[in-house]
Backbone bond lengths (Angstrom), bond angles and torsions (degrees), N, CA, C in turn:
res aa  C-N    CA-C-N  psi(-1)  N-CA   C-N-CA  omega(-1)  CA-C   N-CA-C  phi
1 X - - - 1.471 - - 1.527 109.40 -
2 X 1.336 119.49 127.21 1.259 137.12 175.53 1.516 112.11 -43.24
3 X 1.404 108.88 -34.60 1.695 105.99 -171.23 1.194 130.50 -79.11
4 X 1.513 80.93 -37.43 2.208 126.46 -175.88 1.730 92.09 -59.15
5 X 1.503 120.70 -67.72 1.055 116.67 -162.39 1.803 117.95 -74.93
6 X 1.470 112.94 -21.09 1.397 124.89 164.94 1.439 100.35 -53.95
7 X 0.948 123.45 -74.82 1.472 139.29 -170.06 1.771 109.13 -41.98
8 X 1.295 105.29 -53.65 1.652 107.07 175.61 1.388 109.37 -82.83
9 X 1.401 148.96 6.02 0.783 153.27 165.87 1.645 116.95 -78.62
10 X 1.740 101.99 -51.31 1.234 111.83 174.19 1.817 127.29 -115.00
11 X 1.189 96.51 35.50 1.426 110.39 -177.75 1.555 113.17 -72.96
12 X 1.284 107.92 3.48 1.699 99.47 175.57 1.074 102.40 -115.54
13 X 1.416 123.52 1.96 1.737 115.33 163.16 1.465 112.08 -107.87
14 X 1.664 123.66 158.95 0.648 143.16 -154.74 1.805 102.75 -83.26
15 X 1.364 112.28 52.41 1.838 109.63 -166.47 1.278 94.38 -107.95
16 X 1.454 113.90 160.69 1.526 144.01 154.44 1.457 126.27 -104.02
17 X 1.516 107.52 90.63 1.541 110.93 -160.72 1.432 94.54 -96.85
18 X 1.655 100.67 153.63 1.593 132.25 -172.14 1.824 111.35 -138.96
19 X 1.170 130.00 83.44 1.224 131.01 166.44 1.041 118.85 -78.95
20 X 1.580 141.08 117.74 1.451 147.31 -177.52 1.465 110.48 -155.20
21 X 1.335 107.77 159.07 1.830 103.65 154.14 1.302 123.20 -47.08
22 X 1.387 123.15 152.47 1.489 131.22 176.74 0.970 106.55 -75.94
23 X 1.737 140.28 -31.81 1.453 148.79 158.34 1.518 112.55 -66.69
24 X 1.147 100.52 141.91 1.713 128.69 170.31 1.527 91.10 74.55
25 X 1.158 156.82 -15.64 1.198 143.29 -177.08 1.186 115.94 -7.17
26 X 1.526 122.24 -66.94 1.819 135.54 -178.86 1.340 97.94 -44.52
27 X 1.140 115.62 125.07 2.005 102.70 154.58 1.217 90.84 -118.81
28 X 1.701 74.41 167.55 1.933 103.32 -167.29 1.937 108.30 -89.60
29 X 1.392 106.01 -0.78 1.594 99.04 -150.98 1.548 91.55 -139.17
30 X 1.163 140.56 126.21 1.399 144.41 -168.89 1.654 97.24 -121.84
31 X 1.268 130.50 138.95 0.825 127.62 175.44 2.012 110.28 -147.06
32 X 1.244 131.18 114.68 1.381 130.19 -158.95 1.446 113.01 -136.91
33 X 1.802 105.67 135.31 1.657 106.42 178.39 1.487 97.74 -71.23
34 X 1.430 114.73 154.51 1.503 116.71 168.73 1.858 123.56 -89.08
35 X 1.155 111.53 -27.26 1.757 120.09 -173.17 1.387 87.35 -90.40
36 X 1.565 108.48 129.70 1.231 109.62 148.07 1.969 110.87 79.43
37 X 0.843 100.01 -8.03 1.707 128.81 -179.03 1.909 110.17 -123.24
38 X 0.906 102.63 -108.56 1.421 101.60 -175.12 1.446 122.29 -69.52
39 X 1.747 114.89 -16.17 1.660 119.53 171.91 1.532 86.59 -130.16
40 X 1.208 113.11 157.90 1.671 121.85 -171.50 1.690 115.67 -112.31
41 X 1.558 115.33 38.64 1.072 133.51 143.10 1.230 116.43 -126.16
42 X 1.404 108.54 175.83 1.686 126.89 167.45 1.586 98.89 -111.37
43 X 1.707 101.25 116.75 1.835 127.21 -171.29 1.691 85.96 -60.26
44 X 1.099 127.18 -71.45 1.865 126.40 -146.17 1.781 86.11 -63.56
45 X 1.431 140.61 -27.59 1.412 102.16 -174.46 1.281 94.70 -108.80
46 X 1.514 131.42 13.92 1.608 109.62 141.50 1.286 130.09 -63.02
47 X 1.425 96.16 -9.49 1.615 105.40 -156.91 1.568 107.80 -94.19
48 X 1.481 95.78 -34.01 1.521 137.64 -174.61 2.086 88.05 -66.47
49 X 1.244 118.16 -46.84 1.142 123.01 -159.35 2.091 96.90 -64.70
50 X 1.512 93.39 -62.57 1.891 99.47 -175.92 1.611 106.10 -62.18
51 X 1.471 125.88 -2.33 1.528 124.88 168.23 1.448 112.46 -92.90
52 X 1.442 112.74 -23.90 1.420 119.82 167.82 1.561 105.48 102.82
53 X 1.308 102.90 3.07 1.794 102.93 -175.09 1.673 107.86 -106.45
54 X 1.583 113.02 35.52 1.168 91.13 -171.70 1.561 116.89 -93.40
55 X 1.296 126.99 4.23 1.143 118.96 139.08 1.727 140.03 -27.35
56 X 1.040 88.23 -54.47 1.960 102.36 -162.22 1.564 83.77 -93.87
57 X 1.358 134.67 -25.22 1.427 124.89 -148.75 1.890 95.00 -90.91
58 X 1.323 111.53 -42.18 1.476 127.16 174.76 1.432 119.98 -59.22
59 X 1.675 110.94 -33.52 1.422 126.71 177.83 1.556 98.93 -57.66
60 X 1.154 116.31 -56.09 1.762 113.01 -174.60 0.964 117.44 -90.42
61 X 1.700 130.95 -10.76 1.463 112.27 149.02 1.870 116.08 -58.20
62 X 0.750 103.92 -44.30 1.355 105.03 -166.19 1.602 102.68 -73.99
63 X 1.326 133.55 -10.43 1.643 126.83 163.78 1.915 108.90 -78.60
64 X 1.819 88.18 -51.38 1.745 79.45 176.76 1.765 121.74 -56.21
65 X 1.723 101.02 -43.95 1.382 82.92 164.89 1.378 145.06 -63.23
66 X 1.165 101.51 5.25 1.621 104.28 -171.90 1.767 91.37 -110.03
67 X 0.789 107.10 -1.31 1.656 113.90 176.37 1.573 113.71 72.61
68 X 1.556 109.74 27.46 1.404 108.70 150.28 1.332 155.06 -89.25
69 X 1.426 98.41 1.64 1.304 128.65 146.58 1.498 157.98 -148.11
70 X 0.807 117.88 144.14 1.599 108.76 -149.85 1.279 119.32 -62.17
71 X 1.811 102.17 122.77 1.463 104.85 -150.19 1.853 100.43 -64.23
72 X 0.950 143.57 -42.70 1.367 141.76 -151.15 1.618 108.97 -65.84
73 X 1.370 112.89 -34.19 1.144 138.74 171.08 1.674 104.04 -62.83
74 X 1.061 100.32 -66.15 1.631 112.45 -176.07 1.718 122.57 -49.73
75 X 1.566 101.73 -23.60 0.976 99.29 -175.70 1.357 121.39 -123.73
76 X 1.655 106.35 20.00 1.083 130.90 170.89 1.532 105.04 -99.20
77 X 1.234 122.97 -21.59 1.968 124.29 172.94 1.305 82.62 -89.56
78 X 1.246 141.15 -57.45 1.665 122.52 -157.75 1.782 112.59 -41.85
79 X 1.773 94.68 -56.16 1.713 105.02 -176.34 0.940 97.84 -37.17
80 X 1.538 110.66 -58.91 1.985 119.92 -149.99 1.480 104.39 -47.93
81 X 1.463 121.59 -23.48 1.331 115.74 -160.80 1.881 109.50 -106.69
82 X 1.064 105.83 4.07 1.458 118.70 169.44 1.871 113.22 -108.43
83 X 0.842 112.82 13.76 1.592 128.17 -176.14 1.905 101.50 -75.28
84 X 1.368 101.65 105.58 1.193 110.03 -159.43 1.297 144.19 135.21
85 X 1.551 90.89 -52.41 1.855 99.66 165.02 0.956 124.29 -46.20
86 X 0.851 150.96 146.94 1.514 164.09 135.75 1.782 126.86 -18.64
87 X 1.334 103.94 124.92 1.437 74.93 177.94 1.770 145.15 -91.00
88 X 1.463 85.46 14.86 1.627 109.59 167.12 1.373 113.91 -69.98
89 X 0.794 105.28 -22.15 1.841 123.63 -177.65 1.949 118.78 -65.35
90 X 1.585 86.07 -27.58 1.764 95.56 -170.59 1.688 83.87 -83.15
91 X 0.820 133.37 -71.21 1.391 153.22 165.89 1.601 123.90 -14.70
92 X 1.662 97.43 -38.57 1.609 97.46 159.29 1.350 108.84 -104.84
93 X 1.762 115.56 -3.00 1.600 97.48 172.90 1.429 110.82 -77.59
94 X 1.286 131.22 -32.49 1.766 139.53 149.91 1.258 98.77 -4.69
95 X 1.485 89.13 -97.50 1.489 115.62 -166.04 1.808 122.72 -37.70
96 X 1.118 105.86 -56.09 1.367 126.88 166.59 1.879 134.83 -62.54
97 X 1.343 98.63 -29.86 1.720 125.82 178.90 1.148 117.19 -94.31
98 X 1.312 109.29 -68.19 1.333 122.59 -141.35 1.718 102.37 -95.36
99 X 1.293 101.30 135.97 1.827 113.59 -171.54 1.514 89.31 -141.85
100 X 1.741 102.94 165.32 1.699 93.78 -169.01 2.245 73.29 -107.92
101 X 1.039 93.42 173.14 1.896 111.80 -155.41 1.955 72.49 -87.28
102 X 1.287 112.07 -174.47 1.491 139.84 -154.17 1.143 76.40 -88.44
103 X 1.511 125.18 151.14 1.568 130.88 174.46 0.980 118.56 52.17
104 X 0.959 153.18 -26.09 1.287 164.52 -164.43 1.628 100.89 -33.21
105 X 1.243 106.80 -77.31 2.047 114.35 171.52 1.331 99.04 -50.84
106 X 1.233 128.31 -64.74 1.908 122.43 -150.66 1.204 83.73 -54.53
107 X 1.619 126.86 -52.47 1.620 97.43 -166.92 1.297 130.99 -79.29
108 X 1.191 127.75 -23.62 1.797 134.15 157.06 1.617 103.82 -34.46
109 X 1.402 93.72 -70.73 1.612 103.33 -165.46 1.735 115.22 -69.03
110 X 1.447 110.16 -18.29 1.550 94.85 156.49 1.382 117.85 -71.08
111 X 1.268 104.59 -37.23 1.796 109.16 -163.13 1.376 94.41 -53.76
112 X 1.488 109.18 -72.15 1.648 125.10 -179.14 1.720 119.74 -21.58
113 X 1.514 76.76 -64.32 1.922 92.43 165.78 1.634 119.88 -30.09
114 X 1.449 111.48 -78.14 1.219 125.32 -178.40 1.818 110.27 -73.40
115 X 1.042 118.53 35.01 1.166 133.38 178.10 1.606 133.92 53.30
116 X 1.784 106.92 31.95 1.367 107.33 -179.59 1.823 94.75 -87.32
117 X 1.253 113.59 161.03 1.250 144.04 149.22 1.480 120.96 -61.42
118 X 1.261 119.86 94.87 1.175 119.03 -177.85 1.640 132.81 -106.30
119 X 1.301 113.99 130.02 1.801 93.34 -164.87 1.779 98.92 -151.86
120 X 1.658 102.69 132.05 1.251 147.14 179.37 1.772 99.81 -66.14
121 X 1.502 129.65 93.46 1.237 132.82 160.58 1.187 121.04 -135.45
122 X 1.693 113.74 122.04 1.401 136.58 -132.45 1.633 87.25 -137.96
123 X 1.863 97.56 142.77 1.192 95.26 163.25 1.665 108.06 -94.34
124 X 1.333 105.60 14.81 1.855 108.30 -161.26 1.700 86.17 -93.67
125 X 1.597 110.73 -134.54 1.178 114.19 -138.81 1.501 95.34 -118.97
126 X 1.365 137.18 170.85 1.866 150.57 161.39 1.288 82.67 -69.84
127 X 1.315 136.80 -88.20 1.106 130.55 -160.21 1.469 137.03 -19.46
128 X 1.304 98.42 -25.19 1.860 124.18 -177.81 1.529 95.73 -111.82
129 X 1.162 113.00 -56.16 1.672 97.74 174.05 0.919 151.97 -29.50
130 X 1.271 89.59 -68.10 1.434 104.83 151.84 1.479 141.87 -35.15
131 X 1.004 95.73 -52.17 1.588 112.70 176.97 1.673 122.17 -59.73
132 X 1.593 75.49 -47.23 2.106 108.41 -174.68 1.308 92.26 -66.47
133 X 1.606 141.04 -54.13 1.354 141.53 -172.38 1.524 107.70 -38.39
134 X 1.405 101.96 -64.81 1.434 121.00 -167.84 1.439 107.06 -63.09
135 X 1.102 119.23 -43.23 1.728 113.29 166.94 1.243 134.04 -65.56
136 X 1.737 109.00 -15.72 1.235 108.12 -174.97 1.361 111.12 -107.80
137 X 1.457 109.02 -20.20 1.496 125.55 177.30 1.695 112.19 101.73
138 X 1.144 117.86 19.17 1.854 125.34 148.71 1.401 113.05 -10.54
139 X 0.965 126.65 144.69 1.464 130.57 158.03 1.496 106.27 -80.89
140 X 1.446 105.77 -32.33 1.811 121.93 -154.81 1.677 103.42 -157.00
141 X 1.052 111.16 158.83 1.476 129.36 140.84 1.452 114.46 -163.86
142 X 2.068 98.19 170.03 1.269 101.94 -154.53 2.103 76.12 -144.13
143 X 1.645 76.57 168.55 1.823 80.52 -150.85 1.465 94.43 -168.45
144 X 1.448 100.95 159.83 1.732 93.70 162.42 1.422 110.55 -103.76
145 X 1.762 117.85 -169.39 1.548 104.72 -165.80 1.689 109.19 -119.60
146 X 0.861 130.10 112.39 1.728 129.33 179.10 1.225 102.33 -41.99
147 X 1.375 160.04 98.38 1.684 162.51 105.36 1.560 101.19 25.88
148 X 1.253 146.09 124.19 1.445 139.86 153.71 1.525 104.92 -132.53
149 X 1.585 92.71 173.84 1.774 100.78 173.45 1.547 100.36 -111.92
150 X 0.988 134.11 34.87 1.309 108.90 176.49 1.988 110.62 103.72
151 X 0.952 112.68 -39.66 1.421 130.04 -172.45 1.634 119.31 -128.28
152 X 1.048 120.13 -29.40 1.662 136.49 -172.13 1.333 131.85 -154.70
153 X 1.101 130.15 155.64 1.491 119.95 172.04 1.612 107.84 -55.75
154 X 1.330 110.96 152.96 1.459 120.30 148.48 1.657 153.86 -76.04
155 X 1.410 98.11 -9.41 1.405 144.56 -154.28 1.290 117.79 48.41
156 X 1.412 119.76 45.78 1.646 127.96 -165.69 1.238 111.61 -138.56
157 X 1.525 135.79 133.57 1.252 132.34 -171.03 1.446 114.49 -118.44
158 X 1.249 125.06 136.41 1.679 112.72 160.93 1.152 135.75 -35.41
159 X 1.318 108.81 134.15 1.687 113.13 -173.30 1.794 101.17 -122.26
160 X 1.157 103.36 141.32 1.610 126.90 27.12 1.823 99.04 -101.25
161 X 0.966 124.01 134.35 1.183 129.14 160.40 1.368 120.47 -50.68
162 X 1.260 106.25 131.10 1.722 125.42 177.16 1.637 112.35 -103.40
163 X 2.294 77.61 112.49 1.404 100.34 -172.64 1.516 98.91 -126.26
164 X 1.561 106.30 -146.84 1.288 94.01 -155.85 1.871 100.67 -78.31
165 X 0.998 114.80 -21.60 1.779 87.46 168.46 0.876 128.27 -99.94
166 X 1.813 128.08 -1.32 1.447 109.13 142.86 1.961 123.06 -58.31
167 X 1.380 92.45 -9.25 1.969 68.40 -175.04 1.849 103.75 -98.60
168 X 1.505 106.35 -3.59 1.411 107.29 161.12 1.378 114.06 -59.19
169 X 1.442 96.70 -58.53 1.776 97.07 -178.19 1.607 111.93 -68.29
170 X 1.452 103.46 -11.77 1.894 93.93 161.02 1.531 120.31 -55.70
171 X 1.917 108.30 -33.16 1.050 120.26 -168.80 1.752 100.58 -57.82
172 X 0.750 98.59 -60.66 1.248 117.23 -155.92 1.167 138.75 -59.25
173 X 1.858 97.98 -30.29 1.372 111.09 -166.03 1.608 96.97 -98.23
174 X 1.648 115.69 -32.48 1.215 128.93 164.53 1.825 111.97 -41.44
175 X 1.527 101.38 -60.87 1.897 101.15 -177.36 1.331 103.67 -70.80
176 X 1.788 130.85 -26.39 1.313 108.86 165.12 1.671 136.09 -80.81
177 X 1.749 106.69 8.65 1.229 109.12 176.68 1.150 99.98 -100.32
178 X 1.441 137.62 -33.81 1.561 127.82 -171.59 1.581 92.76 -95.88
179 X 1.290 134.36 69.92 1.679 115.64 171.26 0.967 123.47 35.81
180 X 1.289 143.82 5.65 1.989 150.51 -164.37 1.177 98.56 -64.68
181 X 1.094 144.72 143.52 1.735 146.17 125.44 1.262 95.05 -63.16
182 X 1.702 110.83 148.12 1.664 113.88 161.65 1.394 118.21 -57.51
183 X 1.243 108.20 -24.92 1.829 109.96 -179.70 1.668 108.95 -45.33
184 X 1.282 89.10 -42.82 1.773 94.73 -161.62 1.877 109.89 -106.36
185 X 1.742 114.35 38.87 1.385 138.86 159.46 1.638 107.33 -110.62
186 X 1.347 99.70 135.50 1.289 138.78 172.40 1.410 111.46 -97.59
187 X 2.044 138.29 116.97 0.727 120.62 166.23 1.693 111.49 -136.26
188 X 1.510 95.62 153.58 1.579 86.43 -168.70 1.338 111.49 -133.18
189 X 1.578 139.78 136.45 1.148 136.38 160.69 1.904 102.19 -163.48
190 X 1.364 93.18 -179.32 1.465 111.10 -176.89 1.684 123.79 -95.34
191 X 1.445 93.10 -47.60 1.718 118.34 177.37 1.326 117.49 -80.47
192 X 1.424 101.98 156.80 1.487 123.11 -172.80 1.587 118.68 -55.48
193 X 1.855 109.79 -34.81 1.174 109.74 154.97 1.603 130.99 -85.98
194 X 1.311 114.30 40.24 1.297 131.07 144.18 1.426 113.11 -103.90
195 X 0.691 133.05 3.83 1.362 133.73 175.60 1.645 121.37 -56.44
196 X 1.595 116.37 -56.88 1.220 99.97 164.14 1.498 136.00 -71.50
197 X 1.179 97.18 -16.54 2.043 85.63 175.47 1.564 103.65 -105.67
198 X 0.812 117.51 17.18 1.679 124.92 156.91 1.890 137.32 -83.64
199 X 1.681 70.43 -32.74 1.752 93.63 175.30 1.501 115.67 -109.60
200 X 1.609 112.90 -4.92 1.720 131.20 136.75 1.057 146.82 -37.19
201 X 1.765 94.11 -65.77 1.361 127.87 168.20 1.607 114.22 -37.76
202 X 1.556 130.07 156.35 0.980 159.21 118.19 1.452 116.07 8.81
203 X 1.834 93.89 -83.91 1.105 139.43 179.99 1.605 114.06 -101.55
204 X 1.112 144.15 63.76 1.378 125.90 166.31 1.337 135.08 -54.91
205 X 1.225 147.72 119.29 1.399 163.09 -166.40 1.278 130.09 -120.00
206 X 1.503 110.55 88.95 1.404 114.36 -176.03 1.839 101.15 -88.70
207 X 1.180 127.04 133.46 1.158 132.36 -145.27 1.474 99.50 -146.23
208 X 1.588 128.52 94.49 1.527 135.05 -139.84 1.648 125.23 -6.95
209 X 1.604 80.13 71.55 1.560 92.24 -166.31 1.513 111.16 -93.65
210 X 1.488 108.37 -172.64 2.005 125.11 -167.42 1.727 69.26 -85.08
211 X 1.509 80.23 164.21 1.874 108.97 -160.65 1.870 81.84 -76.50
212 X 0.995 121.81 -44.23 1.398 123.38 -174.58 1.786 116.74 -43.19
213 X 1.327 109.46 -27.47 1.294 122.92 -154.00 1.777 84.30 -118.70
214 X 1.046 130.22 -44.71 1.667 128.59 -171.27 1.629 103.28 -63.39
215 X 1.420 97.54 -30.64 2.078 94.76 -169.57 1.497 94.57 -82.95
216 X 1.066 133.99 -15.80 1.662 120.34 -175.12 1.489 120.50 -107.39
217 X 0.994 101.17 3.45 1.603 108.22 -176.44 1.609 105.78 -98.22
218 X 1.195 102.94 145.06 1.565 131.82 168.38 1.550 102.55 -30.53
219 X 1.871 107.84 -55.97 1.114 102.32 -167.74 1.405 99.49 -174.80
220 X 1.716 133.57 143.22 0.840 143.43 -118.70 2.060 101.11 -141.62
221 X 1.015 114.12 107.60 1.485 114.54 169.39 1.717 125.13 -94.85
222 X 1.574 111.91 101.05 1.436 94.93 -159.59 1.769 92.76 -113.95
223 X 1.868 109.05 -16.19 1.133 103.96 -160.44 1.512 134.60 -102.59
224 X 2.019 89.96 -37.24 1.272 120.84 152.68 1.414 137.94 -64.37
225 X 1.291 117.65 -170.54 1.795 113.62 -171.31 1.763 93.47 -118.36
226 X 0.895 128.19 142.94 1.750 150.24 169.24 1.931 97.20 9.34
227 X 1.588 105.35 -56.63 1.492 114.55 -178.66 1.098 117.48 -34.83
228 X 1.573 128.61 -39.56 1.140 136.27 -161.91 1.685 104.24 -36.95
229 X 1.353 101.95 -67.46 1.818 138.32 165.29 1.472 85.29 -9.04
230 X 1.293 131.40 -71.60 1.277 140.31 -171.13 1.720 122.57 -51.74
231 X 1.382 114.15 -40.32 1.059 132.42 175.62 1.560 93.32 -66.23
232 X 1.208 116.92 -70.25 1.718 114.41 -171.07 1.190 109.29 -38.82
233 X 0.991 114.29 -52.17 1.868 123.23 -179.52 1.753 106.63 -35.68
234 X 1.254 113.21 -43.77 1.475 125.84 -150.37 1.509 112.41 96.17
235 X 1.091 114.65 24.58 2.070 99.52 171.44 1.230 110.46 -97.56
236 X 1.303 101.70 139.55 1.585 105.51 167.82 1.631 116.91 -93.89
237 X 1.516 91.33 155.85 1.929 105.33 -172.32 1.442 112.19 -38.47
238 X 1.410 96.55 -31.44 1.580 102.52 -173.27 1.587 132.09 -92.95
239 X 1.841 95.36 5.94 1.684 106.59 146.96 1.917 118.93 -102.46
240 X 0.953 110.85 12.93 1.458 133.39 -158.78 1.595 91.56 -63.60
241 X 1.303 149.89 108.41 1.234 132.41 152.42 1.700 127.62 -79.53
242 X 1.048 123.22 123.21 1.634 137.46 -137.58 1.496 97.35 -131.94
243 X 1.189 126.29 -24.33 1.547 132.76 -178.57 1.462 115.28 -51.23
């Protein structure tokens, strides 16, 4: 295997290898986890952090992501345990947390540029999505919804919750509304519930991901910054939009 032997060849340098056809490289359809992927935290144990539970709250992100437990579940005890906070709190965890990861924009906004469709689907929250979309240059994102009363969380989340096969069927329904073949989708995340539209994708993109998510992907970013994605494509630096 072309990849297998790239990889053992250059495993003592610091590279990010991509084996594919020389055709279709570009895809038309971008599709990206947001925690830990496109911003370089996880939002619920920042959130987890201003509730004071971010101990116990981080412990089970980090099992669901590794795909030892079932994320829908998992992130239905996480809410439960932020029931209370405030909702000024999401708002300074933004402000205060959340940064978009290295590349993160150049690559939206090239894709976008050259006319792919690009879209923000999170198993985290709208609240961050939103925001993260607009900074990174999204066409869209999709998210679940934090429950409040008016003043605080509730500790209750929208259902059905979007896990890993709702963001497959993000794949999907997205490349079947813009004409896409899956050949020509790009998908990217770290966690275990990326897994199905990663191993869908075109392009799969494990992006310093759980070992679970690095062995199934197309191809694996542990060294580079977001751009890499770009390089695989075939673009050069010098279509890169950086503005």
């Amino acid at each position: 295997m072309v990849r297998a032997a790239a990889e053992a060849s250059l495993a003592h340098l610091p590279v990010d290898i991509c084996a594919q056809p020389w055709n279709g490289r570009r895809k038309r359809l971008l599709i990206a986890d947001m925690d830990s992927t496109i911003i370089g935290c996880e939002c619920i144990d920042e959130l987890a952090d201003f509730a004071g539970v971010k101990e116990q709250v981080s412990a089970i992100t980090e099992r669901a992501m590794q795909g030892e437990l079932d994320f829908e579940a998992a992130l239905r005890e996480r809410v439960a345990m932020l029931k209370g906070l405030p909702l000024s709190a999401l708002q300074q965890a933004y402000d205060e947390r959340v940064r978009l990861n290295p590349g993160a924009r150049t690559l939206v906004r090239t894709m976008a540029t050259h006319g792919a469709r690009c879209a923000l689907v999170s198993g985290g929250f709208t609240f961050f999505t939103s925001r993260v979309a607009q900074a990174a240059g999204f066409h869209l994102d999709r998210a679940n919804i934090l429950h409040d009363d008016g003043h605080g969380l509730t500790g209750t989340v929208g259902e059905p919750i979007l896990g890993r096969e709702a963001k497959l069927a993000s794949l999907k329904d997205l490349s079947q509304a813009q004409g896409i073949e899956l050949a020509e989708t790009l998908a990217v995340g770290d966690g275990a519930n990326d897994l199905g539209m990663i191993e869908a994708a075109g392009l799969g993109v494990a992006y310093r991901a759980k070992p679970i998510v690095a062995a199934q992907a197309d191809a694996k970013v542990d060294h580079a910054s977001l751009t890499a994605l770009l390089y695989f494509q075939g673009y050069r630096a010098d279509e890169f939009v950086t503005d």
